[in-house]
C-alpha positions as CSV (number, residue, x, y, z in Angstrom):
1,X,7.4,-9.7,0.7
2,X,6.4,-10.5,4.0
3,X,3.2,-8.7,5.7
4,X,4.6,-7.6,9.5
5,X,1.5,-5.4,10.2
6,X,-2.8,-5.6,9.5
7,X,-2.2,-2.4,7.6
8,X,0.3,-3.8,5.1
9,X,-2.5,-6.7,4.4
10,X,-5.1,-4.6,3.8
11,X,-2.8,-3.1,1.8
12,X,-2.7,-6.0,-0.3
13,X,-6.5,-6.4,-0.1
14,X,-6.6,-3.4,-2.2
15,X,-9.1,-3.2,-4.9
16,X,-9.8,-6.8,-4.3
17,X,-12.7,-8.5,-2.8
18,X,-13.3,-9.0,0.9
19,X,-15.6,-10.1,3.3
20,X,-16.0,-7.2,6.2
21,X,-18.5,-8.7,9.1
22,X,-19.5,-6.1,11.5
23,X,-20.4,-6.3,15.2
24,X,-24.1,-6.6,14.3
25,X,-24.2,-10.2,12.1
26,X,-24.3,-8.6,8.9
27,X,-21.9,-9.0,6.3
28,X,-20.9,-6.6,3.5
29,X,-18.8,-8.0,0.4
30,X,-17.5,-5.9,-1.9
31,X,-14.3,-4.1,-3.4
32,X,-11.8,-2.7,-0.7
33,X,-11.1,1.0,-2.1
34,X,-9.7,3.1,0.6
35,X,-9.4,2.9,4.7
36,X,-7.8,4.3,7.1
37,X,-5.3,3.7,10.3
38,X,-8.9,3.2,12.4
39,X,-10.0,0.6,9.8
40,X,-12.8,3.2,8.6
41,X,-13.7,1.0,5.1
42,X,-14.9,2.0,1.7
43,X,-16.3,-0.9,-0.3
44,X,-17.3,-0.6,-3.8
45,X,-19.8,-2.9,-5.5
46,X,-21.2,-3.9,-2.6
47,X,-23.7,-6.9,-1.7
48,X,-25.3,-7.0,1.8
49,X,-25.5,-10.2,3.3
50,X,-27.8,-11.3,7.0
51,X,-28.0,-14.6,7.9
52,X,-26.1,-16.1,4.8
53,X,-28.4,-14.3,2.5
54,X,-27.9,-11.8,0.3
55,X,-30.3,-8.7,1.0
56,X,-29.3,-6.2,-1.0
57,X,-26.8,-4.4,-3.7
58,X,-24.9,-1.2,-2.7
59,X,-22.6,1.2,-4.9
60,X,-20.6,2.1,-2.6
61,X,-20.6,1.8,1.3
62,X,-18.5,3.5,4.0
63,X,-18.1,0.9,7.2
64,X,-17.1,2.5,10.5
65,X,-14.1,1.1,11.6
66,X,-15.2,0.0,15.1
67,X,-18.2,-1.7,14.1
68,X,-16.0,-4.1,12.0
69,X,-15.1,-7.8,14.0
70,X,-13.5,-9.4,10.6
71,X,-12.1,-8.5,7.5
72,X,-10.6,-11.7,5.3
73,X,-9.8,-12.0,1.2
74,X,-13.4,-13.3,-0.5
């Protein structure tokens, strides 16, 4: 099947890893569970990561979708 618009990869993406980086550096990696036609993101299992390292562990995280620059398959 071939993927004609972002929302049909995220699509895909779904309940899979992914790398979301936001505007700000940082970079959240986790579990793509829901989102929306803005790109408003829930992550599940989440690990925080600044500068290459990671910082923290999350449950679950809701990412705003224009704070978001990238999104790409871990």
């Amino acid at each position: 099947m071939e993927t004609s618009r972002p929302l049909d990869t995220l699509n895909k993406a779904r309940n899979k890893r992914v790398i979301v980086e936001l505007k700000n550096g940082k970079q959240f990696i986790g579990k793509l569970s829901a989102f929306d036609i803005h790109i408003n993101t829930v992550l599940e299992e989440v690990e925080e990561r600044v500068n290459g390292e990671i910082t923290r562990k999350i449950g679950v995280v809701f990412l705003r979708g224009d704070t978001i620059t990238m999104i790409c398959p871990e």
